[in-house]
C-alpha positions as CSV (number, residue, x, y, z in Angstrom):
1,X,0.0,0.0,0.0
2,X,2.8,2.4,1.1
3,X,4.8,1.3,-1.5
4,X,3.5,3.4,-4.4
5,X,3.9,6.6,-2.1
6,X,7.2,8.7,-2.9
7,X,9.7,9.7,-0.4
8,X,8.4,12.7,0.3
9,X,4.8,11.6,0.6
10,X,6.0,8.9,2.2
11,X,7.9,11.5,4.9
12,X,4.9,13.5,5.2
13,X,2.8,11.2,5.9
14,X,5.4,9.5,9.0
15,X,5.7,13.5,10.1
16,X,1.6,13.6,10.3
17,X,1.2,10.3,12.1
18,X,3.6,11.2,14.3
19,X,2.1,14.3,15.4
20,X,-1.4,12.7,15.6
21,X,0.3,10.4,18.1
22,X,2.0,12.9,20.0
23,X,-1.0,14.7,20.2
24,X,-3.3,11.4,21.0
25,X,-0.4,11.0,23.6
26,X,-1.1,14.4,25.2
27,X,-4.9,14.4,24.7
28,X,-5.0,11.0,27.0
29,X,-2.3,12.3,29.4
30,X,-4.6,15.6,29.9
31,X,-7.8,13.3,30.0
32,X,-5.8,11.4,32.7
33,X,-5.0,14.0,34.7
34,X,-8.6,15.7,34.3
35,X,-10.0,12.2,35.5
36,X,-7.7,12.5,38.3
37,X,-8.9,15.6,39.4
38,X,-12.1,15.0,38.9
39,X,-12.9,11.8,40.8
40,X,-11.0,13.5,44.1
41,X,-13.1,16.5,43.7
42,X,-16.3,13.9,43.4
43,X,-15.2,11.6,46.1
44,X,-15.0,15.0,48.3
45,X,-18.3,15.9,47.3
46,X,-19.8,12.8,48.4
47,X,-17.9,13.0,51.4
48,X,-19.7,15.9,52.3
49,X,-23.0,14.7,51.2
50,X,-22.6,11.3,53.0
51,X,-22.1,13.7,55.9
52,X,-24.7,16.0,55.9
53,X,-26.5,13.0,55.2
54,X,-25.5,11.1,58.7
55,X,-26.2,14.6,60.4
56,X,-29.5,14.6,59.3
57,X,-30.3,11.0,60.4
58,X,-28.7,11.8,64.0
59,X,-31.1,15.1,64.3
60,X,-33.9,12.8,62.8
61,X,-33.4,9.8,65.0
62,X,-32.7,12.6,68.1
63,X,-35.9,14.3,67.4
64,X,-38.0,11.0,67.0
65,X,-36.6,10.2,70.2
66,X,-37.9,13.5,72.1
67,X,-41.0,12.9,70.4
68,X,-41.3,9.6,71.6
69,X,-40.2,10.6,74.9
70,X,-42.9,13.3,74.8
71,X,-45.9,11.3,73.9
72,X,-45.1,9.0,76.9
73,X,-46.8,9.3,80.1
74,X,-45.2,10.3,83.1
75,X,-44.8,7.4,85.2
76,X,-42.8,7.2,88.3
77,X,-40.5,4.2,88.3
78,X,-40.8,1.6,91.2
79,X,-37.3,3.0,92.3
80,X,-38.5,6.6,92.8
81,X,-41.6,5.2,94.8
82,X,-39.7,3.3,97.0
83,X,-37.6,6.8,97.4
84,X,-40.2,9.0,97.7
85,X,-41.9,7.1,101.0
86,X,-38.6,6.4,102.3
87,X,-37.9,10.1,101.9
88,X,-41.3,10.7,103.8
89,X,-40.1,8.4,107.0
90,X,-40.1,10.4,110.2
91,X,-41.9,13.7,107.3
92,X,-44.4,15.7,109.8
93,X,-48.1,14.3,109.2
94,X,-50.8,16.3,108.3
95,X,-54.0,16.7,105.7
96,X,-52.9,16.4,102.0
97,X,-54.5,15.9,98.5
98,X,-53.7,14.9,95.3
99,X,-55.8,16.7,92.0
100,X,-54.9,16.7,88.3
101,X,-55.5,19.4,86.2
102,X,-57.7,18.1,82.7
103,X,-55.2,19.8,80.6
104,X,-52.5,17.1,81.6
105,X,-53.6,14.2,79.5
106,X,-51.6,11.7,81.7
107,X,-52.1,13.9,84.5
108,X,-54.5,10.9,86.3
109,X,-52.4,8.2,86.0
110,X,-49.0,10.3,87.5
111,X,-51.7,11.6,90.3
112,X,-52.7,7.9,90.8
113,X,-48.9,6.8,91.7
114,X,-48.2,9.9,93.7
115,X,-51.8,9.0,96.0
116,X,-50.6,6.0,96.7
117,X,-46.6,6.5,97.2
118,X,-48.0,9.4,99.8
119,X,-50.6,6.6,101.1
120,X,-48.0,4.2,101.6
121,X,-46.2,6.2,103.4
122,X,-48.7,6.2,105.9
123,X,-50.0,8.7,108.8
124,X,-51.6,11.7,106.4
125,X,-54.9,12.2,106.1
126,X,-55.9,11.7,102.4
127,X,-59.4,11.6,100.3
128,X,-59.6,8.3,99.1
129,X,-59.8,9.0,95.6
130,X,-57.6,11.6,93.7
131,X,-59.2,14.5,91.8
132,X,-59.7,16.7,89.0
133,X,-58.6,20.1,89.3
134,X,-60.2,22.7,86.9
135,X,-56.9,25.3,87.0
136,X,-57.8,28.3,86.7
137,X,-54.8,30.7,85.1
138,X,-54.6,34.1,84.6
139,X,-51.1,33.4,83.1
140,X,-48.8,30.9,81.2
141,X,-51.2,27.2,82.4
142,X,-49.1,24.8,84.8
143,X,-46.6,22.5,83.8
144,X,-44.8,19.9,85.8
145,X,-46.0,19.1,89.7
146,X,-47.1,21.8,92.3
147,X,-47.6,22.3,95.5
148,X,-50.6,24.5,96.8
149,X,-49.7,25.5,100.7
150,X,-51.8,27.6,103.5
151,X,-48.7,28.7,104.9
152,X,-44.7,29.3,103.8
153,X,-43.3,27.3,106.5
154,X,-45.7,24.3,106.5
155,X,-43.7,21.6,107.7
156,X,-46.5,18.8,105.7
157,X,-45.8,20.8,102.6
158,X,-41.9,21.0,102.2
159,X,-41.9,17.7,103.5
160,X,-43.7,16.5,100.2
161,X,-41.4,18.8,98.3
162,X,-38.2,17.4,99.5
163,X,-39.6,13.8,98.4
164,X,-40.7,14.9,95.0
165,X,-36.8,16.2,95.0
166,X,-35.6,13.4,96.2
167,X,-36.8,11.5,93.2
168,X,-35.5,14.5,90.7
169,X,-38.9,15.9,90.6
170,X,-39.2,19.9,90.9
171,X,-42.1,20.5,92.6
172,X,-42.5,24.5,93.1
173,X,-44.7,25.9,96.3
174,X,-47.6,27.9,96.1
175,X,-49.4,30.4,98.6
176,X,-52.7,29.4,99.1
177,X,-54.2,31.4,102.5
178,X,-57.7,30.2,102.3
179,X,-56.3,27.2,102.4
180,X,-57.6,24.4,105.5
181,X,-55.5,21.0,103.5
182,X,-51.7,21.5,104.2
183,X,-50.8,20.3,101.0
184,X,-52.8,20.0,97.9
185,X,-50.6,18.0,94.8
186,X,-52.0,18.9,91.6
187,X,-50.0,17.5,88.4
188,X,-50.1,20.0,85.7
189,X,-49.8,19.3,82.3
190,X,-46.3,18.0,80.7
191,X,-43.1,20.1,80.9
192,X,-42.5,20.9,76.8
């Protein structure tokens, strides 16, 4: 085939080729190094989306977990029962009651516990049953466990609050003056 070519052609045509070559060389070295470049640059990328990605599943799985945690009802756990009579031994005695307020939806069962932890404790003088307490607020509505008192220094009274924080439970005072029970419980509605 080449052999009807003359020198020259011949030449010319080795000079092309070579240069195609060359430049086929340097087109795939370039494409190398582009492909180089561009897979780091799109393994960092997906670095970063993998972790944004893992972020988001922690927040997720952290706010299903509050959620879940929030639509539970507030129990005590045998362990804080057992705490909150033995942190009642040798309490003053005196006349107490337990009420829920309706706008704690697991207000009844929590009042229920608390009833019979201060029953078991033995010595006050309870209702048998527990209550509902319609709360009237002129402010921001209840949350957590309260104590309604007749007096500041009613012994009955901070004795119930030092067993509710024995157990890790805040349970503010409040001034009552009409007041004849020492210590009225009422379990508000859930802490948000």
């Amino acid at each position: 085939m080449f052999s009807s070519f003359s020198d020259s052609s011949l030449s010319t045509f080795r000079w092309w080729v070579s240069w195609f070559a060359a430049g086929g060389s340097c087109v795939a070295v370039v494409c190398a190094v582009l492909t180089i470049f561009s897979t780091r640059e799109a393994t960092k990328r997906s670095a970063a989306k993998l972790s944004a990605a893992e972020q988001q599943a922690k927040d997720a799985n952290a706010l299903a977990q509050k959620l879940e945690l929030a639509a539970r009802p507030r129990l005590l756990t045998a362990e804080q029962i057992a705490n909150f009579v033995a942190a009642l031994a040798g309490a003053p005695r005196g006349t107490i009651e337990v009420q829920y307020s309706d706008a704690a939806d697991d207000g009844h069962l929590l009042a229920r516990q608390i009833h019979d932890a201060i029953n078991a404790a033995g010595g006050y003088s309870m209702p048998e049953d527990i209550q509902s307490a319609t709360v009237l607020s002129t402010g921001k509505p209840g949350e957590g466990i309260g104590i309604k008192t007749n007096r500041v220094d009613n012994a009955v009274a901070l004795a119930i609050q030092k067993a509710f924080a024995a157990i890790g439970i805040d349970a503010p005072g409040q001034l009552k003056d009409q007041q004849t029970i020492d210590a009225i419980v009422i379990v508000y509605r859930k802490k948000p």
